[in-house]
C-alpha positions, 0 to 999 in steps of 0.5 A, spaced: 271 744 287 269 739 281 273 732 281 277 733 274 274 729 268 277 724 265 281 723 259 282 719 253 286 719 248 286 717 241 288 718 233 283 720 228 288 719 222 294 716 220 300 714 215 299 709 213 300 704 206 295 708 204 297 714 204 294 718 209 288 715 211 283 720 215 277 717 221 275 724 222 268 723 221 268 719 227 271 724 231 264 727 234 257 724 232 250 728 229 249 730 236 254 735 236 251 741 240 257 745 236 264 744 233 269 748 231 273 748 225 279 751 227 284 754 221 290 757 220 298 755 218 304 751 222 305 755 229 299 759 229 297 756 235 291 750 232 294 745 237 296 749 245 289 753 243 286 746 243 290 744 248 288 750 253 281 749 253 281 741 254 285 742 260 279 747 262 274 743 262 277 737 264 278 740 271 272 742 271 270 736 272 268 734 264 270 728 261 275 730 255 277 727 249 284 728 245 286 726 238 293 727 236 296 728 230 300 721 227 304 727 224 307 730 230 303 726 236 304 732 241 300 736 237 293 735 237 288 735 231 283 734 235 278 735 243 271 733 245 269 736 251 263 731 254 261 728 247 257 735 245 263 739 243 269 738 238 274 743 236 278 740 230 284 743 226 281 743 219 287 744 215 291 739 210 292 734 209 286 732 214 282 739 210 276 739 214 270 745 213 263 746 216 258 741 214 252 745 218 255 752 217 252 756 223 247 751 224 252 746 228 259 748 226 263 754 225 270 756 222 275 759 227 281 762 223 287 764 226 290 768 220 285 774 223 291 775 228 297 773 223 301 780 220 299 779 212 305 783 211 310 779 214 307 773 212 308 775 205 316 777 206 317 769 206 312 768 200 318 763 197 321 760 202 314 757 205 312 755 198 319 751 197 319 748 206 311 746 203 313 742 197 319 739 201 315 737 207 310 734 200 316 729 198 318 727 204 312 724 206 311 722 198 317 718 200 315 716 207 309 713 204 312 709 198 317 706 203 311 704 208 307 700 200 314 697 200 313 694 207 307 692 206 309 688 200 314 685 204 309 683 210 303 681 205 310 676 204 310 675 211 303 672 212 304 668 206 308 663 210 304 663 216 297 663 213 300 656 209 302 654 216 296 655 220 291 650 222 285 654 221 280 649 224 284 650 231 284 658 230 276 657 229 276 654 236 280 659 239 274 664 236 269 660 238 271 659 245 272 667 246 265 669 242 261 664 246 264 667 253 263 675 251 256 674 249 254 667 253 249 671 258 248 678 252 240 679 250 240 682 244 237 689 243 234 691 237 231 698 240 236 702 235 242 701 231 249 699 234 253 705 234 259 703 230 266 709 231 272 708 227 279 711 230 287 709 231 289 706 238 296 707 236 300 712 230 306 710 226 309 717 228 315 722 228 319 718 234 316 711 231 310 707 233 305 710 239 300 707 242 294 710 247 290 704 249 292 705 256 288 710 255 282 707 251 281 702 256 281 705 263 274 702 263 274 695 261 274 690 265 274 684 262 281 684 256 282 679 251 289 679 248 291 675 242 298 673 240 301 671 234 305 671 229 302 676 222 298 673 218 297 667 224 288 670 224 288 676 230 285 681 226 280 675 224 277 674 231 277 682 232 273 682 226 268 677 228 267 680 235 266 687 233 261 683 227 257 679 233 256 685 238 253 690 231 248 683 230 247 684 239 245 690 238 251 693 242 255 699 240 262 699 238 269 703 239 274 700 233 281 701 233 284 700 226 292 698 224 296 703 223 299 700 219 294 697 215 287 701 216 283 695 214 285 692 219 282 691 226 287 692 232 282 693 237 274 693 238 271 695 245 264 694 247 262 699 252 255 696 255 259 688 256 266 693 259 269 688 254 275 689 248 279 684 244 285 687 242 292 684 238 297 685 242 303 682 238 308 686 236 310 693 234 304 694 239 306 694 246 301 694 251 302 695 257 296 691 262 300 695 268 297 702 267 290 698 267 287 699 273 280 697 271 282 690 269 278 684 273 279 680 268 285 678 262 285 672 258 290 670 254 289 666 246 297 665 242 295 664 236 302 661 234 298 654 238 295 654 231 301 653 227 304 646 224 311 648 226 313 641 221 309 646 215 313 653 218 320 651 219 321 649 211 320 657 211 324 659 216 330 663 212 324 666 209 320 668 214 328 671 218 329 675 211 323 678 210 322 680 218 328 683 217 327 687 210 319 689 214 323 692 219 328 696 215 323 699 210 318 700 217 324 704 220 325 708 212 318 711 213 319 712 220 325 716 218 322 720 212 316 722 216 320 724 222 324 729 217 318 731 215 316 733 221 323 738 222 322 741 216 314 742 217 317 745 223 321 750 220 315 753 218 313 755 225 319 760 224 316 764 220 309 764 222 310 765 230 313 772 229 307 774 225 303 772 231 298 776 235 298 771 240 295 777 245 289 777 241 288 770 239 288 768 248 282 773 248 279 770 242 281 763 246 277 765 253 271 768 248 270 760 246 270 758 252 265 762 254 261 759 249 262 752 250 259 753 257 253 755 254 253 749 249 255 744 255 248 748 260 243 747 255 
């Protein structure tokens, strides 16, 4: 028997301060042998028809990649199999179609197998459960723009009480250790992959870097306070592996998706990562790590500049985390309302017909895999 594959998780979208905010081309890259655009509503079986096939292939020893959903993070939006096959749930608000039709991908729907006439006794409610389920994440995002406004506020006050030449020497001395022994290759361009470590979801802010970084050796974690310069350095390593010619994973901030959180450089066995707060990184569940190196950013801070801000800095910490828990809120009842839409699909189902249909794409996967 075939030892079981790995598996990495990741998220390819987001709610964000800027709405929902989509990495879904970065999913699988043009090597794809075959990509599955799975179709179909709430509780028609998108996620467990994916699910079943990554565990299946897991255990025959492929290694799987699963991208959950930030709006349900049980649910997956997503599965890779060894790199060169990707199933994708194509529906809203991530809507997906083929971009290679037959050539490289295909649209699997699952309404073939739905009862039409069933379905259109809940016409209404439906349509009524789906602009509900709109205005909740409408306010949701409205709530998230308003904690952005209040962290822009926030790093306002640590950014003025920074010393940039010591955060400059901090950067400097992390760079020159990573790249120290590097030679540069430029036999092809670096690959650059976007994705989500981490997703503010229905039961708060989740995070799979335990996960992501099961083959990294060497860890570097900055701490600091916001604005303190964290997504800087990540940037400017990220930056200085492109110019080497190294291939980069990515992770932005699920919060603000102009942000870095994490960069992984494969080839060196490397990542940089911000691990200051609401990241909880947990180093335990690393069992790869030779190495973690430690850079606090709040060094850098001339506390005689900060303390004139303090009441400042405890309100707006304080009003952050208020409307951070109001979207949180709003996307969680966006979540139970979206379920109940799931009761009206489900017994509709031939759910019979749609593991036939199942077992058929895994048939076909292994030939994928083969050639």
């Amino acid at each position: 028997m075939a030892a079981q594959g790995r598996l990495r998780e990741m998220f390819p979208g987001g709610n964000t301060t800027q709405g929902f905010y989509s990495f879904y081309d970065y999913i699988i890259g043009p090597e794809a042998r075959r990509i599955f655009v799975i179709k179909g509503g709430p509780g028609v079986g998108k996620s467990t028809f994916m699910k079943k096939v990554g565990k299946e292939f897991q255990e025959q020893g492929f290694d799987i990649e699963f991208h959950w959903c930030s709006s349900d993070n049980n649910s997956l939006d997503g599965v890779v199999i060894d790199g060169k096959v990707a199933l994708i749930d194509g529906t809203a608000p991530h809507i997906v179609d083929p971009i290679y039709p037959g050539a490289v991908d295909e649209i699997i729907h699952l309404g073939d197998h739905w009862n039409e006439e069933l379905m259109r006794k809940h016409k209404d409610q439906v349509m009524e459960i789906n602009r509900r389920v709109g205005r909740l994440f409408d306010i949701a995002y409205r709530s998230l723009v308003e904690a952005k406004v209040i962290h822009d506020e926030l790093e306002s006050y640590i950014t003025e009480s920074m010393m940039f030449n010591q955060v400059n020497l901090y950067s400097n001395e992390l760079i020159n250790e990573i790249f120290f022994k590097c030679t540069p290759s430029y036999g092809k361009p670096a690959k650059v992959r976007k994705m989500f470590g981490s997703a503010i979801t229905p039961n708060g802010l989740v995070n799979t870097f335990a996960s992501l970084l099961q083959d990294v050796q060497n860890l570097y974690v900055l701490q600091g306070e916001p604005g303190s310069g964290k997504s800087s350095i990540i940037s400017r390593v990220a930056t200085t592996a492109n110019v080497y010619g190294l291939d980069t994973e990515q992770y932005y901030c699920p919060f603000d998706p102009k942000k870095l959180d994490c960069v992984i450089i494969p080839g060196l066995q490397t990542a940089v990562i911000n691990s200051a707060p609401p990241l909880d990184l947990d180093l335990t569940r690393i069992a790869s790590l030779d190495s973690v190196r430690f850079f606090n950013l709040n060094h850098c801070i001339d506390k005689k500049t900060l303390q004139q801000y303090r009441a400042e800095v405890k309100e707006a910490k304080e009003r952050y985390e208020k409307a951070l828990n109001r979207a949180i809120k709003y996307i969680n009842l966006a979540k139970k309302a979206h379920d109940k839409l799931e009761e009206f699909y489900i017994p509709a189902m031939n759910f019979e017909a749609i593991e036939k249909r199942r077992q058929k794409v895994v048939a076909r996967i292994e030939g994928y895999l083969k050639n």
